[in-house]
Each structure stands twice: as structure tokens, then as C-alpha cells.
C-alpha positions as CSV (number, residue, x, y, z in Angstrom):
1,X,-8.7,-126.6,24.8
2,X,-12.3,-126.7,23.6
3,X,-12.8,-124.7,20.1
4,X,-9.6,-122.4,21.1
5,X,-10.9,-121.3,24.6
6,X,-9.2,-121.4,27.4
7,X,-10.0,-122.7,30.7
8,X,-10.3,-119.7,32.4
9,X,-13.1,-118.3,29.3
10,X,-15.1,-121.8,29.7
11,X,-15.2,-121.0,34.1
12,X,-16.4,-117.4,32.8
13,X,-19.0,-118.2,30.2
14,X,-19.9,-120.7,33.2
15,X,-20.6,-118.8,35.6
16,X,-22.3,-116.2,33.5
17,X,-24.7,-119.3,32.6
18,X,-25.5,-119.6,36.0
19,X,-26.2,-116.2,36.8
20,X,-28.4,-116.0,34.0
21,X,-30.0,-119.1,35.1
22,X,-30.6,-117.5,38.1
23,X,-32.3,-114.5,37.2
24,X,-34.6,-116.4,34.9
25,X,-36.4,-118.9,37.6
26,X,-33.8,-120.2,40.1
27,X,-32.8,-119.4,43.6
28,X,-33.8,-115.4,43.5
29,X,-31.9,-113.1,44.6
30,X,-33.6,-110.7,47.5
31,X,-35.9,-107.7,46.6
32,X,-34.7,-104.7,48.1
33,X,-36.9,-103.6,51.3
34,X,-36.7,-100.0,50.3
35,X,-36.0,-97.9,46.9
36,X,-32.7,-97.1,46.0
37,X,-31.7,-93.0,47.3
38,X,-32.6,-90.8,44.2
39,X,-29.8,-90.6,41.6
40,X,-28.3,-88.2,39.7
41,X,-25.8,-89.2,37.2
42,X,-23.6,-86.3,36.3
43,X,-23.2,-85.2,32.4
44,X,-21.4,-87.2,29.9
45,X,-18.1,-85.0,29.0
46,X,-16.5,-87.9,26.7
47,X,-13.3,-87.8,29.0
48,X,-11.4,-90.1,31.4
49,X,-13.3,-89.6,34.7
50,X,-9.9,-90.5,36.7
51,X,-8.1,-87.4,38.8
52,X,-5.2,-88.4,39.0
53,X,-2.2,-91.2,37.5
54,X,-3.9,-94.9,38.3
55,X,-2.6,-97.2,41.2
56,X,-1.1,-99.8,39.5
57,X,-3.2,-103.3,39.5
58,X,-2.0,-106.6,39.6
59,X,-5.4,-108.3,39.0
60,X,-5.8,-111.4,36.5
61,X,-8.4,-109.7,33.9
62,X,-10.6,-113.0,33.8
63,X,-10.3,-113.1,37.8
64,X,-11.7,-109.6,37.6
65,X,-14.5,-110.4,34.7
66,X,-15.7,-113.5,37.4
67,X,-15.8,-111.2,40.2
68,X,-17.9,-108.5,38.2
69,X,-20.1,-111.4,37.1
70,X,-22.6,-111.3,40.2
71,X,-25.3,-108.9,40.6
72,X,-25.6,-106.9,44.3
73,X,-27.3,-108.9,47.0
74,X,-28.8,-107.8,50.0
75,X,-26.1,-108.8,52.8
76,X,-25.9,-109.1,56.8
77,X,-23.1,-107.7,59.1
78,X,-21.8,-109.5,62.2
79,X,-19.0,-107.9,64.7
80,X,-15.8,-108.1,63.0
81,X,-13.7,-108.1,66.5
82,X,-16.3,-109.5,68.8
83,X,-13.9,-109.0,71.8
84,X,-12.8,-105.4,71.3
85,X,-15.1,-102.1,72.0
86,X,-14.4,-98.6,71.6
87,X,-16.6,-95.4,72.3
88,X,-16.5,-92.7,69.4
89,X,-14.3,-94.8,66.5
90,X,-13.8,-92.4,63.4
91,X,-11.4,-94.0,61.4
92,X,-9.9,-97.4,60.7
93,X,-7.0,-97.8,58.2
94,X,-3.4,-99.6,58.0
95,X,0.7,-98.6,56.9
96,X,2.1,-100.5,54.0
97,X,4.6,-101.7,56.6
98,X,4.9,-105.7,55.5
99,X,2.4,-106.3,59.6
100,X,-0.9,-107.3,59.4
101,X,-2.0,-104.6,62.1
102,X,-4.7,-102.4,61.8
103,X,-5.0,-98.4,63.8
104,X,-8.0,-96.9,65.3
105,X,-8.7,-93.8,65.8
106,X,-11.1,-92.6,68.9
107,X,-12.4,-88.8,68.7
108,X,-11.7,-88.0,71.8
109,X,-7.6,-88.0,70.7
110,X,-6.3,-91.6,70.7
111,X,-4.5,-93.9,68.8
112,X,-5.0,-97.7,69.2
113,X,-3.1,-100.6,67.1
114,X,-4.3,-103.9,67.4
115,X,-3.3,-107.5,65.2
116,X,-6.3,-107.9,62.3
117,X,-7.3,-111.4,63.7
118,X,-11.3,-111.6,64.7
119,X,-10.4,-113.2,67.7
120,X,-7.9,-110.4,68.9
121,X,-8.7,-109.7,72.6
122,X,-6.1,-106.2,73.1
123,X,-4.9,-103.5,72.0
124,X,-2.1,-100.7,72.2
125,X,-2.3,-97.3,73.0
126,X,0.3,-96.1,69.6
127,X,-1.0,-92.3,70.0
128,X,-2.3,-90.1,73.2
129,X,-2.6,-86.6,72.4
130,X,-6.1,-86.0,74.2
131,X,-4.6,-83.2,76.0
132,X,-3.9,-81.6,72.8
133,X,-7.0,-82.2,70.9
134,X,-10.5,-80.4,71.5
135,X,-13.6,-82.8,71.4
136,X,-16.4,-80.2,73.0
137,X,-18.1,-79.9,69.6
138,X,-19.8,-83.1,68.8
139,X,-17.9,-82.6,65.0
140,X,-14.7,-81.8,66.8
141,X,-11.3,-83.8,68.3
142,X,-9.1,-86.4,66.4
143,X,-10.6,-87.3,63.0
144,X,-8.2,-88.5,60.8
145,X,-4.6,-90.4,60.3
146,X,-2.9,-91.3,56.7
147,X,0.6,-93.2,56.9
148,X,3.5,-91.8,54.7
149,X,3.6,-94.5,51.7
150,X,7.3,-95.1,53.4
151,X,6.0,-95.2,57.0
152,X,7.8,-99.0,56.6
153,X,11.5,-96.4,56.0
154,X,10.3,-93.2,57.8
155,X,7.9,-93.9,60.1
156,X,6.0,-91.0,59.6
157,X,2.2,-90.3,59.8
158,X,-0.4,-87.5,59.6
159,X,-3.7,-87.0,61.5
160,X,-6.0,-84.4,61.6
161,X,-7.5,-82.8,64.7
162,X,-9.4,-80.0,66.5
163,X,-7.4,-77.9,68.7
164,X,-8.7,-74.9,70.9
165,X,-7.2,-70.9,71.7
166,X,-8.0,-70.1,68.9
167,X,-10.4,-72.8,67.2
168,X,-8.6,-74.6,64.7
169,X,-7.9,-77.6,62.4
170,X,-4.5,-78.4,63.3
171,X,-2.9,-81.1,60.4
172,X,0.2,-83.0,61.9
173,X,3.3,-84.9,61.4
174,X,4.4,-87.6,64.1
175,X,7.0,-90.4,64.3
176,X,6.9,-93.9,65.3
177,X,8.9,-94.8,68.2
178,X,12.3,-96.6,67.3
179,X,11.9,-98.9,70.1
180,X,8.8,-100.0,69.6
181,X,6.4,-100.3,66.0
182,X,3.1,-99.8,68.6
183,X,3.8,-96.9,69.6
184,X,4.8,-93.4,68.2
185,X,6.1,-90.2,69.8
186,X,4.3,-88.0,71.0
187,X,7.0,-85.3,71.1
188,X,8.0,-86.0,67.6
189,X,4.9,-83.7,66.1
190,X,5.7,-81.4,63.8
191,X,2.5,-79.5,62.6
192,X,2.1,-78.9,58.7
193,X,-0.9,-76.7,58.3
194,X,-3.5,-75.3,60.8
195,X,-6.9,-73.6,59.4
196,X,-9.1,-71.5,61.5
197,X,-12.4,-72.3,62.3
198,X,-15.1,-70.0,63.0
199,X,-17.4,-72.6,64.4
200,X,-17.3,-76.3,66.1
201,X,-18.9,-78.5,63.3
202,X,-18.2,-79.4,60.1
203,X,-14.4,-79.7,60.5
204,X,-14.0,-82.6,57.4
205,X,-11.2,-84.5,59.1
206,X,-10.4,-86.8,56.5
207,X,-6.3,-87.1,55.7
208,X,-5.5,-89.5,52.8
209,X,-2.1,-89.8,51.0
210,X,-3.4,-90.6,46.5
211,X,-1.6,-92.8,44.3
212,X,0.6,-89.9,43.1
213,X,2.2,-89.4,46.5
214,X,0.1,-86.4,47.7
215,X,-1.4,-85.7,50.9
216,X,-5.5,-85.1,50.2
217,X,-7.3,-83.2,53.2
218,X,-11.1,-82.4,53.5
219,X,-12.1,-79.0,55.3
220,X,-15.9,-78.4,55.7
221,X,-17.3,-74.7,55.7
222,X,-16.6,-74.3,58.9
223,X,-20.0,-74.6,60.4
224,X,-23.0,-72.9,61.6
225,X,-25.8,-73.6,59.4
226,X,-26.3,-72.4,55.8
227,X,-22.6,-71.8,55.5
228,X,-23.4,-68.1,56.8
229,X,-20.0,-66.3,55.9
230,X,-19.9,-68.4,52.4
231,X,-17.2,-70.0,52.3
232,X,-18.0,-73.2,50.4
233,X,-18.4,-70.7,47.1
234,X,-14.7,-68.4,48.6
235,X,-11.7,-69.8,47.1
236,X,-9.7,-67.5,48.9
237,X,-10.4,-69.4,51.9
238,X,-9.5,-73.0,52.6
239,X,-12.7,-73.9,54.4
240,X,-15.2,-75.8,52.2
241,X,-12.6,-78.0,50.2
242,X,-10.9,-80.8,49.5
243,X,-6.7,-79.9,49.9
244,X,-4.0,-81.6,47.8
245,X,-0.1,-80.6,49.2
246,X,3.3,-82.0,49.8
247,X,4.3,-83.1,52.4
248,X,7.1,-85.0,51.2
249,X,9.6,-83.0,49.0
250,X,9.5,-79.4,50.5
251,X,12.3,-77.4,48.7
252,X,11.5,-74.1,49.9
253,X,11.8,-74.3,53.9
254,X,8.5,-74.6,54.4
255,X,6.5,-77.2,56.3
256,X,4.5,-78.3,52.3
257,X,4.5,-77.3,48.9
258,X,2.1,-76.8,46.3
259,X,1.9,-79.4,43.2
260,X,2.3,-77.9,39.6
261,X,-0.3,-79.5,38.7
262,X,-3.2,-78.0,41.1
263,X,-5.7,-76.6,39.3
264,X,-5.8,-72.9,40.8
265,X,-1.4,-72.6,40.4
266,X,-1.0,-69.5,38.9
267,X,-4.1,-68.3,38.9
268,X,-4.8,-64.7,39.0
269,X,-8.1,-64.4,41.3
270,X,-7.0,-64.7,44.5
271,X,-7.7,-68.4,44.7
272,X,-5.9,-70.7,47.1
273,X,-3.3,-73.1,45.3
274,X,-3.8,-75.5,47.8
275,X,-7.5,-76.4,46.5
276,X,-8.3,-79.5,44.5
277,X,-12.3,-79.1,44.6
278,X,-14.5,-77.0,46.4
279,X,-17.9,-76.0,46.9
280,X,-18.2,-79.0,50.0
281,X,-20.9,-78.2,53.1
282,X,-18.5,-80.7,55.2
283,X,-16.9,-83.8,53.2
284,X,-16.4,-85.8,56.6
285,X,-15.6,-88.6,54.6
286,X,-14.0,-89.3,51.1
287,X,-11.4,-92.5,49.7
288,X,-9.7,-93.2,46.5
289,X,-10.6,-96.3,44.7
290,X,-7.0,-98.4,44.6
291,X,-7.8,-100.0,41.7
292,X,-8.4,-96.4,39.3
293,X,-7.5,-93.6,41.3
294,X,-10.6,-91.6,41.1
295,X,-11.9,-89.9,43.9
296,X,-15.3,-90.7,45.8
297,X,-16.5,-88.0,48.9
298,X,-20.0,-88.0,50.7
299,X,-20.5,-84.5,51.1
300,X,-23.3,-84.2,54.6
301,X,-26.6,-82.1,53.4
302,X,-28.1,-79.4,55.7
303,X,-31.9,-79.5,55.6
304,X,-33.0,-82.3,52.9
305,X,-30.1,-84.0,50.6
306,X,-26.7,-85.8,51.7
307,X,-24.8,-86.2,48.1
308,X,-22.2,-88.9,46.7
309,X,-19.7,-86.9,44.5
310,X,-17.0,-87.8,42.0
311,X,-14.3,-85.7,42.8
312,X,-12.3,-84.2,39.6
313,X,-10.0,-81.6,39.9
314,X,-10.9,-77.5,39.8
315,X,-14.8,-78.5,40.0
316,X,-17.3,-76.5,42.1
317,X,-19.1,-79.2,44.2
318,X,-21.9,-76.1,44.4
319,X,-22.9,-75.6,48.4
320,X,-24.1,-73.3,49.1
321,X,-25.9,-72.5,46.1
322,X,-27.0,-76.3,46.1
323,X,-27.9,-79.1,48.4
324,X,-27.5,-82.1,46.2
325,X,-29.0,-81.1,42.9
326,X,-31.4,-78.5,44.3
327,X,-31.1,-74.7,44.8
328,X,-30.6,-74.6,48.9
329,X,-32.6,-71.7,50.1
330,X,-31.7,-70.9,54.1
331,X,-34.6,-70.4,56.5
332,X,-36.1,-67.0,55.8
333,X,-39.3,-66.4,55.3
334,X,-41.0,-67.8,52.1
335,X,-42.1,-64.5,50.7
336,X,-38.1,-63.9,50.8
337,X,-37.1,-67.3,49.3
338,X,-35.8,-67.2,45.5
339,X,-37.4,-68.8,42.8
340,X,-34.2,-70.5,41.5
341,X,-30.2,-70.3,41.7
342,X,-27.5,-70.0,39.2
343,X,-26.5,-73.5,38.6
344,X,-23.8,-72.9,35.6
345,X,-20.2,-73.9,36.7
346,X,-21.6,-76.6,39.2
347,X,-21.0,-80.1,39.2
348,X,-23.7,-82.5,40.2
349,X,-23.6,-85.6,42.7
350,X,-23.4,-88.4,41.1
351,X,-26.0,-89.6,43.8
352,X,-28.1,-88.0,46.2
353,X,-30.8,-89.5,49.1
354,X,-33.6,-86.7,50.8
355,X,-34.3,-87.5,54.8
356,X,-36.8,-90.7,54.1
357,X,-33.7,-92.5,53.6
358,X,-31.7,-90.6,56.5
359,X,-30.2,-87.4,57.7
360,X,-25.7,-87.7,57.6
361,X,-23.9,-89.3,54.8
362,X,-21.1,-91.7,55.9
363,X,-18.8,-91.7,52.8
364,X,-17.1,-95.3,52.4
365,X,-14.8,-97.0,49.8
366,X,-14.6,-99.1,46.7
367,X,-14.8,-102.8,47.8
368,X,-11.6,-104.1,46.1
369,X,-11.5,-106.9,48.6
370,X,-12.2,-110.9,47.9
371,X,-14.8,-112.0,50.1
372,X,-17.9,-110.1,48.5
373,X,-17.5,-110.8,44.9
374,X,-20.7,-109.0,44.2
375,X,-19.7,-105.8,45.5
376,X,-15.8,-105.9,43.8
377,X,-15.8,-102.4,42.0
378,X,-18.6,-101.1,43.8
379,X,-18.7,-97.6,46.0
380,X,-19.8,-98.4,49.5
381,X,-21.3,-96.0,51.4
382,X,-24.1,-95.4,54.4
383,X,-26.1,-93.2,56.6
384,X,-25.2,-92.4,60.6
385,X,-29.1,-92.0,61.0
386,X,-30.7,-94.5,59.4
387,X,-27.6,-97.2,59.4
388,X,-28.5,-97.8,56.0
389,X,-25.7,-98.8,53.4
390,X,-26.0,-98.8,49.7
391,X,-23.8,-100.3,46.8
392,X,-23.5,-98.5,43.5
393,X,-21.5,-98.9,40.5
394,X,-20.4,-96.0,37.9
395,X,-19.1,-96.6,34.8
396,X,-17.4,-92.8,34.0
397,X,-21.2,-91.7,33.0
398,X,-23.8,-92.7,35.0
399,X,-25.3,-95.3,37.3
400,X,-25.0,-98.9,36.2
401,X,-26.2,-100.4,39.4
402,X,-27.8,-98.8,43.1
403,X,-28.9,-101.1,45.9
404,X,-29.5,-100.9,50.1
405,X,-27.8,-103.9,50.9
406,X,-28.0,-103.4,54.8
407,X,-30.6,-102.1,56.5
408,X,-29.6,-101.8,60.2
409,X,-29.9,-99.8,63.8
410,X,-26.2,-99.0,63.5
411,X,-25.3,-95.5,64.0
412,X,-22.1,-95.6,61.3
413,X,-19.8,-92.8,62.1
414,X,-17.0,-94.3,59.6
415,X,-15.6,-97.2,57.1
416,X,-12.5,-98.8,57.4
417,X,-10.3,-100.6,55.0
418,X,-7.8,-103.2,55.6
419,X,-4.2,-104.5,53.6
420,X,-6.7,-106.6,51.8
421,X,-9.2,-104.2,50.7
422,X,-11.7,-105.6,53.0
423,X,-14.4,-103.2,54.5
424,X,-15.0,-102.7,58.1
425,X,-18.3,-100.7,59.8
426,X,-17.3,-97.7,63.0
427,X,-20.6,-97.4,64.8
428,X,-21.1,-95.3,67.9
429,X,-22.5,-98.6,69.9
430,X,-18.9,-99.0,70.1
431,X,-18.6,-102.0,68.2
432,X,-16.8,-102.8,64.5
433,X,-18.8,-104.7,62.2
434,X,-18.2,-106.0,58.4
435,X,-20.4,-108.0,55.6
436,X,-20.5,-111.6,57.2
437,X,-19.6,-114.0,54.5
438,X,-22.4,-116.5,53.3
């Protein structure tokens, strides 16, 4: 005891000594090569920015305070699995099943499981459904999987995929084998919800199962360009959203039901119950952050802006009246274009980048992990174009910190997450990469 603090305030105040140190004449920390993408914080409204009941959090509070304590730093990636290699990855992830395994998806309708070592040298096939799945469009074929949170009981899991005669997003239900945990079977899906699509891009794909038990899909617009037929404004249609359902207590026969709580339940407009936020060009990507809850998506721009948005519940994301925060005009002639749009009712990204910085958002997830300490609490996200990838903290009202911490050639087509909250990096030069540790 020193003057009633404990040890764990003295290794705080410490550390925040040295950080200050630091900034104030010793080793420097890196200059960013390149400005921060432009941001936008959204309004102030005075309440709790989470959407829906916390995941619970085991963390010591002064562990957390030390963690927070370091600034953003530029970092470097290295190959995570130097020995494995897959063509078109578009989606990493994990069960809570007690096994330290991790599943990749491949687009064009596989499955593979494989033991999260770096030195792993195989894998197993634990899904085929190519033959099912329709990968012509470049946007289109198996996109997403989200285990059951009893998958270790039930063995169930979801994945979302493309499917043909008629063009459709098809959102499944298979089974694990009982015989073996690598592999599930094929003939055990049972298909909850299938949306038509009146073009092959911007299908979303995303599945993900929140911290209140509910199963979260993203649908884009359903493609063209300029969202033609308007769908991201329709909320009669389920095309330009982001989906909250059931999938686990159906009481009326049917394959889902619809929580009370939805914001459009009972509404008198002709707006789908199924919606939790609309107004999305094509979400491909969006994660919860473990830790609080809330909601990040990267919503992919059309001619100029890609957008990070802070999903809350009944909001109107804006496209197609907006591209990030500006009025999105299509390609008509300029003597036709519109002076301004009707902005009222729309929420704005909380962060937005224009095509200097790239061209398709690659949403990622809060780093709740332990090898980064200066990222913990911070929204990861990058660019398939550019393979840029930026850092940025929120604090409920605006911006507290924005970095590029990676500047690469990758062409990032997804992030994953592991039972640790560890990031990893999809690219399509067939390789998985994360932050190399210094």
C-alpha cells in the first residue's frame, strides 16, 4: 500500500507516465502515411447508443483502463496460417463448442474446419453444398455462417447463400453430423427464409446470431446500380436491410418468428416486421461488439463514399437518397441533377472515406482480443481496393480516435474473429493474414 493505492492503480498511473513520456520526446510513435477517411460523427441524442441488452463482460476494470492506455500505432500483418491457402475466403468465425477450431467459408459453396494453430497444415471439408449454391455473379454464392449459441447441445448452424431458378437469397439451417464434429449434413438443411433478388450483386450475406439470442441478417438492394426499383427507401420489401428473427423459439409452425420488440411490430404502413434498420446500398459486412452489444456495418458506396454506420434499431441508414452524407444523384444528365435531397429522418455514418482512399468497404469488428492492446475497444475495418485498414474509436457521440494502421496490396474480402477475439484478414490472394505482434 502506498498513500491507500493499490497495486494495480500504481501499474496504471505507471504506465500512463510512460505514455505521456512518450508523446512528449521519447521513442515516437509513427505518423500516419495518409489522412484519416473523412468523418462524420452522427448527432448527440443524450441516450445509450447500445441496440440491444449488453453481452456480459468478465474483464478486470483496471486490466481494461491499461489496455485503453496506448494510443493507435501504425502495425504490420504477417500470414496467420502460412501453410493453408484458399481461393475466394468470405468469412471466418468459430461455435462456442469448448474446441479451439476455427470455419472458413469459400464463395464458391464450401465449408472448411481447421485447428487454430499457425502452424496447422490441413483442413476438413465440414460443408459442400456447391451444387446448391450460385456463384456466377461476382457478389453471389455462399456468404455467410452463424453457429446456434447451443451448437455445443444442437449442433445447429445458419449460412446464407445465393441460389438460382428463380434468383434468390436462400437463409438455411443445417446439422452437424453425430459421428463426426468436422463435418455436418448435408441433407439435414432445413431452409428458414429465402428473398428474391432482382439482380446478381449486392446480396449482403452476412448471418450473425446478437447477445439477446436473435438471428441478425443483412440484405443489400438487390443490385443494379442506383438501387433502380428503390428498395433501400421500401420497407415493404426486405431488400436493403439489416433482419432480426427467431430462429429459435417458433410457436406458430412456422420456420421464424418475429420479436416484440422489432421496431416496425404492429405498425400500420405496410412495413415488414422483420426489419431492424434499413436504408443499406449492400451491408456485406456488419459485427456486434462482444463487449457492449452495439452494432457496427460498413455499408459499400456506389460512385464516391463507402460509410461506417452505427446501427440502432428503426433508423433509416438513407440510400438512396444518400451516399455517405451526401445527396446521391444517379447518372443523368447535369441539367437534370437536383440541387439537394430531403435529408430529415436519416441517420448519418458515423464515418465515411471518398475513392482517394478506395472504392468497397470491408466492414470488420471491435478488437476485444489481447495481443494489440492499442486497438482493445476499437472498430476495425478496411478497403478491398486499396487494402487499407483503419482503427477508430466512438465514445456514444463522436470520434475519439481515427487512424490507417495498415497500408497494404491486400485485396480484403472479409475479417475474421476467433474464441479469443483475435482478428484475422480474408484476402482474395488466397492467403489469411492478422496484426503481427511486435
Amino acid at each position: 500500500m502506498l498513500g491507500g493505492m493499490t497495486h494495480k492503480a500504481i501499474l496504471v498511473l505507471g504506465l500512463l507516465l510512460v505514455v505521456r513520456v512518450m508523446a512528449c520526446g521519447g521513442t515516437p510513435q509513427p505518423p500516419p502515411t495518409h489522412m484519416p477517411p473523412t468523418v462524420t460523427p452522427t448527432a448527440a441524442d443524450g441516450q445509450s447508443r447500445s441496440t440491444s441488452a449488453p453481452a456480459s463482460s468478465t474483464a478486470d476494470p483496471d486490466e481494461a483502463i491499461i489496455r485503453r492506455a496506448a494510443p493507435f500505432q501504425k502495425m504490420e500483418i504477417e500470414r496467420a496460417f502460412p501453410n493453408l491457402s484458399f481461393g475466394r475466403m468470405v468469412d471466418l468465425t468459430f461455435p462456442y463448442d469448448g474446441t479451439n477450431r476455427l470455419f472458413l467459408v469459400l464463395q464458391h459453396g464450401q465449408i472448411k474446419v481447421f485447428e487454430n494453430e499457425q502452424g496447422v497444415e490441413s483442413t476438413k471439408t465440414f460443408l459442400d453444398i456447391s451444387t446448391r449454391v450460385n456463384d456466377s455473379g461476382n457478389e453471389e454464392g455462399l456468404l455467410g455462417i452463424a453457429f446456434d449459441p447451443d451448437y455445443r447441445y444442437n449442433g445447429y448452424f445458419y449460412v446464407n447463400y445465393t441460389a438460382s431458378d428463380p434468383r434468390r437469397t436462400v437463409v438455411s439451417r443445417f446439422t452437424k453430423n453425430d459421428d463426426d464434429s468436422d463435418r455436418a449434413d448435408p441433407d439435414s438443411e432445413r431452409v428458414i427464409l429465402e428473398v428474391p433478388q432482382p439482380f446478381r450483386n449486392h446480396n449482403g450475406g452476412q448471418v450473425v446470431f446478437g447477445p439477446d439470442g436473435y438471428l441478425y441478417i443483412a440484405l443489400g438492394d438487390g443490385g443494379s446500380a442506383g438501387d433502380p426499383t428503390g428498395n433501400g427507401q421500401n420497407r415493404s420489401t426486405l431488400l436493403g436491410t439489416i433482419l432480426r428473427i427467431d430462429v429459435r423459439s417458433t410457436e406458430t409452425g412456422s420456420t421464424y418468428d418475429i420479436p416484440s420488440d422489432n421496431p416496425f411490430v404492429g405498425n400500420e404502413n405496410g412495413a415488414r416486421e422483420e426489419i431492424w434498420a434499413y436504408g443499406f446500398r449492400n451491408p456485406w459486412r456488419f459485427a456486434f461488439d462482444p463487449e457492449t452489444g452495439d452494432i457496427w456495418a460498413a455499408d459499400v458506396g456506389q460512385n464516391s463514399w463507402e460509410e461506417i454506420d452505427f446501427v440502432k434499431p428503426g433508423l433509416n441508414y438513407g440510400w438512396n437518397v444518400m451516399e455517405g452524407t451526401h445527396c446521391y444523384f444517379d447518372r443523368r444528365m447535369e441539367s437534370e441533377q437536383p440541387t439537394s435531397c430531403a435529408r430529415t429522418g436519416l441517420e448519418k455514418p458515423v464515418a465515411e472515406y471518398g475513392r482517394v482512399d478506395g472504392c468497397s468497404v470491408t466492414g470488420g469488428f471491435v478488437y476485444r482480443g489481447t495481443r494489440h492492446p492499442s486497438l482493445y475497444g476499437a472498430y476495425i475495418y478496411g478497403d478491398f481496393c486499396s487494402g487499407k485498414i483503419w482503427a477508430l474509436r466512438y465514445d456514444g457521440n463522436s470520434i475519439t480516435e481515427h487512424m490507417e494502421i495498415v497500408d497494404s496490396n491486400l485485396r480484403i474480402s472479409a475479417f475474421g474473429q476467433d474464441q479469443s477475439g483475435e482478428l484475422y484478414i480474408l484476402s482474395f490472394d488466397d492467403k489469411i493474414y492478422w496484426f503481427r505482434s511486435w
